[in-house]
N, C-alpha and C positions, 0 to 999 in steps of 0.2 A: 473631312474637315474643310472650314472657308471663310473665308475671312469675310466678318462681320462692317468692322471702320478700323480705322485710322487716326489714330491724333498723336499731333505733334505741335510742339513747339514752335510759336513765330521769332525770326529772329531780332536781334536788338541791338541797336547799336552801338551800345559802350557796356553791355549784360549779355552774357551766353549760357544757357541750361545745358550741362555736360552732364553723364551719366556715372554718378558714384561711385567709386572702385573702395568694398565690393559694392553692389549694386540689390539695394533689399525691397519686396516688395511680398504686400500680404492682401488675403482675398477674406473679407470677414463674409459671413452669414445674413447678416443685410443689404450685402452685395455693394458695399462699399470697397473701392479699391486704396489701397497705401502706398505707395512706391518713393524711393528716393532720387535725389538730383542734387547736384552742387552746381550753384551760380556764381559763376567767375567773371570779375569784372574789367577794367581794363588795367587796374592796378594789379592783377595778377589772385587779389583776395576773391576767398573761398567763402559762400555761406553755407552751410549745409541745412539744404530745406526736404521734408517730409510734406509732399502733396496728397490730396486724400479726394479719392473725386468717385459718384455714384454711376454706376454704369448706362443708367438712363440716359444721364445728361454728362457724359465725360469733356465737356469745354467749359464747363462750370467748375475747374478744379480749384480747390482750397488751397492756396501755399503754407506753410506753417514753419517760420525760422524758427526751428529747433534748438538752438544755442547748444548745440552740440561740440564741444571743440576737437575732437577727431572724427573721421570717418565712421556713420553709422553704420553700424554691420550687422542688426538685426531688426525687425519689425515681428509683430504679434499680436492677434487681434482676439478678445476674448471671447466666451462661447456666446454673448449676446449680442456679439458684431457695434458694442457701443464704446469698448474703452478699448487703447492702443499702447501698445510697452514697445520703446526705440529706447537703443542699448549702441555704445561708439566703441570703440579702441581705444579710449582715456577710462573703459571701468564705469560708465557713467550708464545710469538705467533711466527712464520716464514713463511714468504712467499718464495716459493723454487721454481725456474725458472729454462729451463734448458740453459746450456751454450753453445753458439756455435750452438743453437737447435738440439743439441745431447740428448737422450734419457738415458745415460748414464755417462750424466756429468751434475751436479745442483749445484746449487750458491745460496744462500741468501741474495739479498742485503737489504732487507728492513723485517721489522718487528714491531709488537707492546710488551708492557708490562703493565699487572697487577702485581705487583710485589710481590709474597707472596701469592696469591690468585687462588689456583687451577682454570685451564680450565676444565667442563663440558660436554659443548656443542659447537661447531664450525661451523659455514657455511661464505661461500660465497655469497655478498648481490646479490638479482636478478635482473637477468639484461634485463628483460622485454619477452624473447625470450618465447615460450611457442606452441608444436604443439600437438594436438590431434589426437590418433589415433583411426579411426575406423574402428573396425574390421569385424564390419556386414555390412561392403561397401568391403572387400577386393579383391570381384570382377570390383568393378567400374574401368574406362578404363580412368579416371582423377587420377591425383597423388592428386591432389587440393580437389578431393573426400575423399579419404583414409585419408589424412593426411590435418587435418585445423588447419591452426594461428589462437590460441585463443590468445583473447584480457587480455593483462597483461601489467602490470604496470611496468616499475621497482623499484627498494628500492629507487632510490633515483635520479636523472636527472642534466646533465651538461646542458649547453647554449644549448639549440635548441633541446631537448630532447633527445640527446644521455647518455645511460644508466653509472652511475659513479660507477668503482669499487670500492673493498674493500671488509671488514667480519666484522662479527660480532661473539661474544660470549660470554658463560655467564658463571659465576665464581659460585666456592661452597659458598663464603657467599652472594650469589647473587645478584649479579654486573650485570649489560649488560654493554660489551664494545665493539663501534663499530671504526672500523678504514680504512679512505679515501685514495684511491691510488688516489691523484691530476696529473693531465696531466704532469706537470714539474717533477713527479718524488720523493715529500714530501709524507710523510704521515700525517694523520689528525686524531689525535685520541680523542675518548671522553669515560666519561665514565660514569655510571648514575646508583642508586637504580632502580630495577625492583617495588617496594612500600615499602611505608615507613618503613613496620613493617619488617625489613630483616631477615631472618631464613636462616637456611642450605637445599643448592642445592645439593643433593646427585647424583637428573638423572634430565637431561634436553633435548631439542629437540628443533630445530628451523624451522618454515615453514613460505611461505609467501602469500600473498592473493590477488588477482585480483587489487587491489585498490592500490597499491602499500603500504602495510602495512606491520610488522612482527608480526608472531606469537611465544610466546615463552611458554614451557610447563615445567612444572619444578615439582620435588617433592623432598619430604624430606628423601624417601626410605623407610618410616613404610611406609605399607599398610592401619594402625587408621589413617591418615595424610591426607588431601583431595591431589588431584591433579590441582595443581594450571595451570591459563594459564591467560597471560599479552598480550595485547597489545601492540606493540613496533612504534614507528615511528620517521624518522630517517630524517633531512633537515640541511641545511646549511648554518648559518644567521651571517653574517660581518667575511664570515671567520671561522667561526668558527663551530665546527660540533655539533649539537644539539640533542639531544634523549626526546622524551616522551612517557609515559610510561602511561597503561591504564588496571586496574583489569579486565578480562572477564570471568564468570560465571565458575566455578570450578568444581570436582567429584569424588567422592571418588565412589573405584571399590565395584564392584557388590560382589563380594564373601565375602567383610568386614559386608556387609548388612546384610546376611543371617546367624541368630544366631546359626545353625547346623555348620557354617565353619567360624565364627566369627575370629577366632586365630590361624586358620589353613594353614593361607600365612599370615606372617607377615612382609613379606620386598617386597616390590618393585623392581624388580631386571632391569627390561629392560620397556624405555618408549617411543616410536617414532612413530610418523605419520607418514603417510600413503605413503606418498609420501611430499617433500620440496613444492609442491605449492599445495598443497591437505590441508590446516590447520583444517580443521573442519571433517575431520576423525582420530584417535588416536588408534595406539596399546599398551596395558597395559600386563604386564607379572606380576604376583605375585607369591611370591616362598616361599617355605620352606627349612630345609636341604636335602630332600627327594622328593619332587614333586612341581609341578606347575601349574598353571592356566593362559591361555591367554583370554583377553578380549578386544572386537573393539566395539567403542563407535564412534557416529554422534553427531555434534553441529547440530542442528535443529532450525531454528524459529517455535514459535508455537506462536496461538492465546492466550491471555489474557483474561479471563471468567469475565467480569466485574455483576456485583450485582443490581437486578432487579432496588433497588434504585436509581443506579446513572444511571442505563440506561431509568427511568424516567425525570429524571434531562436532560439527555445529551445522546440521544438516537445513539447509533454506526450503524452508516450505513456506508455499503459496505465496500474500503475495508481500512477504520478508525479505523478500530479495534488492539488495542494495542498490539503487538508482541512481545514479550522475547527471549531471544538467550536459547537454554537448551538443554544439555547433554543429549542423549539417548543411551543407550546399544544397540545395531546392533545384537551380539553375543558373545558366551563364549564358551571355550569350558569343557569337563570334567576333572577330575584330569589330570595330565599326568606327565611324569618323569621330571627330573629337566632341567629346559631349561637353556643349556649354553650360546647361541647365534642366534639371530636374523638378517635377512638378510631380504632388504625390496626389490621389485623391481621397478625399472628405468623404466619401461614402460610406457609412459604417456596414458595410455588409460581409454578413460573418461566411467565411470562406477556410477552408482545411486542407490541408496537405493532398487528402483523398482527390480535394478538386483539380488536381494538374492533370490525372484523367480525363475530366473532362473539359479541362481547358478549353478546349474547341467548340464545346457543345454548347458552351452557356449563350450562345444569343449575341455574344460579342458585347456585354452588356455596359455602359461607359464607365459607371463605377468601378469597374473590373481592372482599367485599366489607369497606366502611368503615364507620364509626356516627358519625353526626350527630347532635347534642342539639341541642332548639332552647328558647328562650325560652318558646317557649309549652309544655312540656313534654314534647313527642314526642320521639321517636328516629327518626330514617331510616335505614337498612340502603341505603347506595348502591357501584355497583358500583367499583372502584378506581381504573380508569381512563374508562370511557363517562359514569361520573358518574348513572348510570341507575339510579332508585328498586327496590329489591328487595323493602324490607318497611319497614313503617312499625309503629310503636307509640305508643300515646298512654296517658298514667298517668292515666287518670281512672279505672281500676277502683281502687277502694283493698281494701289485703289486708284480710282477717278475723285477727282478733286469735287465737290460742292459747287464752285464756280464754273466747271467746263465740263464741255463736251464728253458725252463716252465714244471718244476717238481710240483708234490701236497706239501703241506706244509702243516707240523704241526698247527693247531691251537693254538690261544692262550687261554688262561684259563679264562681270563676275558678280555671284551672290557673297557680299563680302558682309552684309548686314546679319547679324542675327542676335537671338535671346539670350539676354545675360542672367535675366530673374522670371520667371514663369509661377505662376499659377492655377489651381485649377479651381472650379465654380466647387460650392457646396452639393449641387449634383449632378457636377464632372460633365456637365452639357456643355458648356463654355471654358475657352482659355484663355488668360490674357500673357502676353509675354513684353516686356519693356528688351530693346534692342541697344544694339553698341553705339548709339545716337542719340539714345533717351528717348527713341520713339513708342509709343502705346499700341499695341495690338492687336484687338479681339476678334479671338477665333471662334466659330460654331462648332461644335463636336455633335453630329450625327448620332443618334439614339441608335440605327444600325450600324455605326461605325463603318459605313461604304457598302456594304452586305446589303442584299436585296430581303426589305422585311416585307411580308405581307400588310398593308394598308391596318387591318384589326392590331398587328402587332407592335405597329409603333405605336397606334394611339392607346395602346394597353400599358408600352411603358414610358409614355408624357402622363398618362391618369396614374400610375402607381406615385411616380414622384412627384407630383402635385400633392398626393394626399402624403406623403409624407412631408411636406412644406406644410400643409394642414396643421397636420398633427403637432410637429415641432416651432412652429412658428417661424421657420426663417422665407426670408424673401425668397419670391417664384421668377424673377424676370428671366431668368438664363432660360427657362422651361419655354418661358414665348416666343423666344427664338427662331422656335423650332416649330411654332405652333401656325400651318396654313390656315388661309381663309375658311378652306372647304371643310377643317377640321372642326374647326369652334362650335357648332352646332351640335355636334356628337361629344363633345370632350363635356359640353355643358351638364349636356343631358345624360350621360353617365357619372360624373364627378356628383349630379344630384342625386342620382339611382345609389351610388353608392355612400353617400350621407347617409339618407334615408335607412340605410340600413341598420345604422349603428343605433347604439341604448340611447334611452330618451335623453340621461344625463352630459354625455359627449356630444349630441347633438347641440345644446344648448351651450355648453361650452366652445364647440364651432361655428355657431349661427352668423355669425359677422365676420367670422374670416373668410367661409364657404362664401356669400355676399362678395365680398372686395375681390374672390377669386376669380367668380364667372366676371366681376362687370372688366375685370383686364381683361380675359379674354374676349369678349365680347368685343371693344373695340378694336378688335382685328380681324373684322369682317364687315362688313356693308350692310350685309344682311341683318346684322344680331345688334347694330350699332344702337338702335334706341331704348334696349333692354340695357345697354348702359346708365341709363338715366335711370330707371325704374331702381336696379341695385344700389344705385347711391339713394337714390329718395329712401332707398327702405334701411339701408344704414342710419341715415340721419332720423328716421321716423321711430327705429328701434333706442337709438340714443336719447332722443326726447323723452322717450315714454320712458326708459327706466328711471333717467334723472327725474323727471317728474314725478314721478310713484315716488321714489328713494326721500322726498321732500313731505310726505306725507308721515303723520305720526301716530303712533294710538293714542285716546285722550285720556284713557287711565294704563298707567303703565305695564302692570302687570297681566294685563286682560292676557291681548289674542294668543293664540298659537298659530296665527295666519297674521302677517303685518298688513294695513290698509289697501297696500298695492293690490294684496293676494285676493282680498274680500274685494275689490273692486270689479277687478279681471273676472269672478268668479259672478258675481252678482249683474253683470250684463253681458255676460256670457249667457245666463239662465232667464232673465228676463229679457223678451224681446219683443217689448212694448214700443212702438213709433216712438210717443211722446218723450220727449226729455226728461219734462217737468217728473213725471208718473217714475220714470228710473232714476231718478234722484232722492225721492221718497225713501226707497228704501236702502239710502246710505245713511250710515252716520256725520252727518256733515260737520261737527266739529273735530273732527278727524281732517278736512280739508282746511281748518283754517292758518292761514299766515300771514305773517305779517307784512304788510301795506307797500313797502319800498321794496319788498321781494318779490310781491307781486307783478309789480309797475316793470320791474328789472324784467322779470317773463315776456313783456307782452310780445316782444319780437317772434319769440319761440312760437308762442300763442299764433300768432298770427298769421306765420310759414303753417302750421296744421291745420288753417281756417281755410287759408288760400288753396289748400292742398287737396281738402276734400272739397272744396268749389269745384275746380279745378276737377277733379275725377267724374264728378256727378254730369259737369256739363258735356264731357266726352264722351259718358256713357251710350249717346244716341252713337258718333262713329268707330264704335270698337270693332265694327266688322276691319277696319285699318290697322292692321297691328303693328305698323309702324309709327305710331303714334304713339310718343311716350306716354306712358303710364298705364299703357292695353294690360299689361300682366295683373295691377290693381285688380284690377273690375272681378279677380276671378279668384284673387285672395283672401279666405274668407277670415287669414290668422291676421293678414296686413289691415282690411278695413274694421276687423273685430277692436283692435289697437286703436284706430283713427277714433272710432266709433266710443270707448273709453277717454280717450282723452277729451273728447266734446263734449262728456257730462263734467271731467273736471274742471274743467274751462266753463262751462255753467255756471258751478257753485263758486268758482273766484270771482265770476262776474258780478255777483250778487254781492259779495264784499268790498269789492272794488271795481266798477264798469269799466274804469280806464283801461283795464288789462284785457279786456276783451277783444276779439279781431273784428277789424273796421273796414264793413263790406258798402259798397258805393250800391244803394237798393234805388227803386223807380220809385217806392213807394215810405212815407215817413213812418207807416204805420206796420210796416210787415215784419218779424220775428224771424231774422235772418237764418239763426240758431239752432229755433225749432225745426223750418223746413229744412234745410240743411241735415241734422240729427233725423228726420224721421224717413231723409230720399234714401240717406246712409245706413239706416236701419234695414229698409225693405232689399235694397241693394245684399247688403248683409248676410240678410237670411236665405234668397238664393244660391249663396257659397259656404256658410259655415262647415265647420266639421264635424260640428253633432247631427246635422240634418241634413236631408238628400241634396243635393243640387240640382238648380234650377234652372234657366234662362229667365231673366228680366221679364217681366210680363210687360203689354205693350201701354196701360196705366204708368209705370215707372220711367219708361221709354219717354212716355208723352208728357211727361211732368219734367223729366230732367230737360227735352226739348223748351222748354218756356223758361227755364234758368237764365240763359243770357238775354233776355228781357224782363227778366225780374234785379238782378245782380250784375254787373260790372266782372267779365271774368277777368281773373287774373294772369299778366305773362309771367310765369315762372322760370327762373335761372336754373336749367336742368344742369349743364357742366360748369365746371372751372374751363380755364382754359389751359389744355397740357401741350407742352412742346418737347415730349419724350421722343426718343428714337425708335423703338419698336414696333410702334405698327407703320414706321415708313421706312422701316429695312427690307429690302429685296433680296432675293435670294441671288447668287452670284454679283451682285454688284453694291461691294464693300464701300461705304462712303471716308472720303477721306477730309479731318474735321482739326481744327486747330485748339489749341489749350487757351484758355480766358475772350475767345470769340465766338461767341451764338451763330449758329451757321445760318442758312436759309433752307427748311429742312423741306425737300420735294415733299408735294401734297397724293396721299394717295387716294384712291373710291370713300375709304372708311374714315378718314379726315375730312374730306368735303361736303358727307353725310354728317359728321359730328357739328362741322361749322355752322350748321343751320339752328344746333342745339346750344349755343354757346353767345355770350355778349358779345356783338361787335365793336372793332379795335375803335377806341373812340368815345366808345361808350360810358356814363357812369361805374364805375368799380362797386363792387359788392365784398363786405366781408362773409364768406359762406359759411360758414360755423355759428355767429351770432347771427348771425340777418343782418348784418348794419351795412347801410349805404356810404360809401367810402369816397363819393366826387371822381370827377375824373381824372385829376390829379392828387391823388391824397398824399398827405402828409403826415401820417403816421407810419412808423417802419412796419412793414411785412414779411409773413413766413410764408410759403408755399410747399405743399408734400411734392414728392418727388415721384410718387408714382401717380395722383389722379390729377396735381395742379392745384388744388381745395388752394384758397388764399384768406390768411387770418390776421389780426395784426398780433403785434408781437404780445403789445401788454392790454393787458385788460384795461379798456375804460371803465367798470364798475366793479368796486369792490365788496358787494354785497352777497352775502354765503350761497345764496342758490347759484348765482353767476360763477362763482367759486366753481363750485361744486360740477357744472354744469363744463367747467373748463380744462378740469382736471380728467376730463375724460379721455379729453386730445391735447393735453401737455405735451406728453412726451413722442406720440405719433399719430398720424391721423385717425379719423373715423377707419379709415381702408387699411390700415396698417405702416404706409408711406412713414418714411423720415421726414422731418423738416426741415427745408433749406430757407435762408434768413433773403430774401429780396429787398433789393437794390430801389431806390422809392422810387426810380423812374420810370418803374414796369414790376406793379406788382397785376 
């Protein structure tokens, strides 16, 4: 492990950000982070704020007054890392959605109350989704190998078995209250004794079970005290929401047992399973003021030993033998310093008792493992179930400031700082821990966990968890981390090897995620940096053309069995005549036609695809350069097959309305931009397709694209936004240290000074990149910017016209690249 950056709070003169007691902080799937703070002023007043900041950009954090009026004691992020449930010590719950689906602006419109009655424990009810990973297939060439839907239930089911939101939670005099998001928009709340005999909830934990049940685990905090665990189950009868509640077999920890350490941990300080659908594995921490003891415990069925007698009476055969549910200890470990915080991981991979054998053997693999904080400031990386040390870290390196020198530095005299709330990344590559100062900081977690991997074997397990970010959709940033310069070029070129593998239908369902994957990686190298351009042109190139297509109709309704889009793609696929005019023949063109203002509303789009195959044709003479964006073009026979379709649609609109058409600056008043354009594009074409052999350019085509820029005006094209993420300018060993609500000055490295060439300068006219619209240099419309490539949009549409609609709802809610939206400030979009 190694510490990644640093941020912390600047201080204020009459305002100080002190760190919450307790102190809650949550790590969603989109790699958004939560964490609390209370800001105390000089009046001694407390506000209780909930900050929410993306690990990209962690000095661009959100504050959000919470109107909490007790100390928040929980956070919880749902499975689609967009909505947020904070719960205090007055009973009081919030569901926090973001506005706008900006990443940086939250609303609360709905919420429950126990009024008076501390929150505990917090989840979100599950919603049946559930995939397994296996990692001793991670060579297998099936995604459907690696990664299986296991069968789960969810908590609870609408009409026709779609899964019904909501949360649950459980209060210190020990309550469970669960509450229904109904389709209209109500909440449904109920509230129930966990059994009859109610005591004080000090720690509790929720998890849930194939069968669509909950589990709740609760204790009173003495370690004399057993560890109780309920039953929960949760339906919906006239209306109204219903809870029952079920005693399951109980345990008091191992270390209260043994009469040498009898009184030696007398509190209970940390209690949480294993994992939210793992319920019948449990981690127990028990403390003193001085040290600690962890212990991981299995629910077992085991056989029931029945008594010669009554197996005269009532003889048990096969497998009639009466079964118990019961608690066994897995493992403990020895003393150890006083553990401050617990960090459990997000990995779903399926793992069995059988595996403590081979505990050792697995590769050390990050998922496998837990993060321990301790008092004295380290972290341990121990394994989930053997308890066995994988990596350890200690915060005595402190970062180098932004501002200064990387000079040595005094140490300090004692490591008195350490983790009050930790986290771990969705694939346990990354850890973030908030300190007894409120300070933030992210750690790197090693794919060999300190272990000496062979070179094939690391980059075999960055490519396994990449495609499972694939596959599930959550964000990959913690993965680039980890990702060298020297790597990106093999990571590409296997992550494409192993696409290619999968069924035609999953491939097409992937097509744009696999896209937004390589171009991040990609700019983390120097070498691969202009193939970043090329993966966004083809995102934005694939976007056009569906919404394009999507706008076309049949003109008797009942006809096709193929929609216009399908017969299009089909019909210049097969025909690969030069001439435009001659491939436009055999469409149905009133199938293209629309109406006049929607037209007009395109022409931007239009026009980015005009520019775009200028722009390729006239490069084509120096593609021996392949550092030249857009060299991968020239050789894609599925990307210029697309280009080459959308030029005959852009034809036939031209002809019903010219305006729409793209407006090329020619030598000559008489030349048909269009056609030559359409037939360089053609011949180009046919050298690469996929139905016919491949070519080389013959030196006719060579010498004709050669005379383009004295026929045509080329165009400069805006290949990047501009990004100012942290990832490709983190170094290894040298942790930056970065302040909360101050944009640092982020060292330039090879693969940013390369990018700079590719990008407006500071100064320059602004561009909205999603519409084409020119924005001035100082605009004055509000802007959004994605958080992973930079894309800059405004917020509200200027035209309200259904294709633009339509055209925008593509990237409402994230970008073309999958990136959040953060809402920019006008004086720097």
């Amino acid at each position: 492990m190694d510490l990644a950056y640093v941020c912390e709070w600047e201080k204020w003169p009459k305002s100080t950000h002190c760190p919450s007691v307790p102190l809650a902080c949550a790590w969603s799937c989109r790699n958004l982070i939560a964490f609390t703070t209370d800001l105390r002023n000089d009046d001694q007043d407390l506000t209780r704020l909930i900050h929410i900041l993306d690990t990209e950009h962690p000095w661009d954090v959100h504050s959000i007054s919470s109107e909490h009026s007790e100390a928040i004691t929980c956070l919880e992020w749902d499975q689609s890392g967009s909505r947020l449930l904070s719960a205090d010590a007055n009973g009081q719950i919030k569901c926090w959605s973001m506005a706008e689906h900006l990443a940086n602006s939250w609303e609360s419109p709905v919420g429950s109350l126990v009024e008076g009655d501390p929150i505990v424990a917090l989840s979100w009810l599950h919603n049946g989704v559930k995939l397994a990973l296996h990692v001793e297939k991670s060579g297998a060439s099936s995604f459907g190998e690696k990664f299986s839907r296991v069968k789960f239930s969810p908590s609870l089911t609408l009409f026709g078995g779609k899964p019904m939101e909501g949360w649950i939670a459980v209060t210190v005099s020990g309550l469970v209250t669960v509450s229904l998001l109904k389709p209209s928009g109500q909440v449904l709340t109920s509230t129930e004794s966990l059994c009859r005999l109610r005591g004080r909830v000090a720690l509790a934990d929720i998890a849930f079970t194939g069968g669509g049940n909950i589990v709740v685990a609760t204790a009173d905090g003495s370690s004399a005290s057993p560890v109780q665990f309920y039953k929960v189950c949760v339906s919906v009868v006239s209306e109204k929401c219903r809870i029952d509640t079920e005693i399951l077999p109980s345990l008091f920890m191992r270390c209260t047992t043994d009469l040498n350490r009898k009184d030696k941990f007398p509190a209970i300080t940390h209690l949480k399973f294993l994992a939210r659908d793992m319920s019948e594995q449990v981690l127990l921490c028990a403390s003193s003021q001085t040290s600690s003891i962890v212990e991981c415990w299995s629910l077992r069925k085991e056989g029931l030993p029945v008594n010669n007698i009554f197996q005269q009476i009532s003889p048990v055969v096969g497998d009639k033998q009466p079964m118990i549910l019961k608690w066994r200890i897995l493992s403990a470990t020895n003393d150890l310093d006083r553990v401050s915080a617990v960090a459990l991981p997000k990995l779903p991979i399926s793992l069995t008792n059988t595996d403590l054998k081979v505990a050792s053997d697995t590769q050390f693999y990050p998922g496998l493992g837990l993060a321990l904080a301790f008092h004295d400031g380290s972290v341990h990386i121990v394994h989930r179930l053997s308890l066995q040390t994988m990596a350890i870290f200690f915060s005595s390196t402190a970062p180098r400031s932004m501002d200064e020198p990387a000079i040595k530095r005094p140490r300090t005299t004692g490591p008195t700082v350490h983790f009050k709330a930790m986290q771990l990344s969705w694939t346990s590559l990354a850890l973030v821990g908030i300190d007894n100062h409120g300070k933030l900081s992210m750690l790197r977690i090693s794919p060999s966990m300190g272990h000496t991997l062979d070179v094939n074997l690391a980059l075999r397990h960055l490519l396994f968890l990449l495609e499972y970010c694939m596959v599930t959709g959550y964000d990959w940033w913690d993965i680039l981390l980890h990702v060298q310069p020297a790597m990106v070029q093999s990571l590409v070129e296997r992550l494409h090897e192993e696409y290619t593998r999968q069924k035609a239908a999953l491939q097409q369902v992937l097509s744009t995620r696999i896209l937004a994957m390589k171009a991040s990686l990609c700019k983390l190298s120097p070498c691969t940096v202009t193939l970043v351009c090329d993966y966004h042109a083809k995102l934005f190139l694939i976007a056009i053309s569906s919404t394009l297509k999507s706008l076309l109709r049949p003109h008797i309704l009942n006809t096709p069995d193929k929609s216009p889009g399908d017969r299009l793609t089909e019909i210049c696929a097969k025909i690969t005549d030069v001439d435009i005019d001659k491939v436009m023949i055999n469409l149905k063109t009133e199938e293209f036609v629309l109406d006049m203002n929607t037209l007009q509303a395109l022409q931007q789009l239009l026009q980015w695809v005009g520019d775009f195959v200028l722009y390729l044709l006239a490069s084509l003479p120096n593609q021996g350069a392949p550092l030249r964006p857009g060299h991968s073009f020239l050789r894609d026979g599925t990307s210029l097959g697309m280009l080459r379709e959308l030029m005959v649609v852009i034809r036939i609109w031209g002809l019903l309305k010219p305006s729409c058409l793209p407006v090329y600056t020619a030598t000559s008043d008489t030349q048909d931009s269009m056609s030559l354009l359409f037939r360089l594009l053609t011949k180009l074409w046919i050298c690469c397709r996929d139905e016919g052999p491949t070519s080389e350019p013959d030196e006719t085509l060579v010498d004709e694209c050669c005379l383009l820029p004295s026929q045509l005006l080329i165009p400069s094209l805006d290949w990047l936004p501009v990004s100012d993420g942290l990832v490709s300018r983190l170094q290894p060993k040298q942790p930056l240290r970065l302040h909360f609500g101050k944009a640092p000055i982020l060292p330039a490295s090879a693969t940013t000074l390369q990018l700079d060439g590719l990008i407006r300068a500071t100064g320059q006219p602004k561009i909205d990149h999603l519409r084409r619209l020119h924005l001035g240099a100082h605009p004055t419309e509000e802007c959004k910017a994605c958080t992973r490539c930079g894309c800059v949009t405004m917020l509200k549409s200027p035209n309200k016209t259904t294709a633009v609609k339509q055209w925008e709802q593509r990237w409402i809610k994230n970008c073309l690249c999958g990136g959040l939206w953060r809402r920019m400030p006008l004086s720097c979009p």
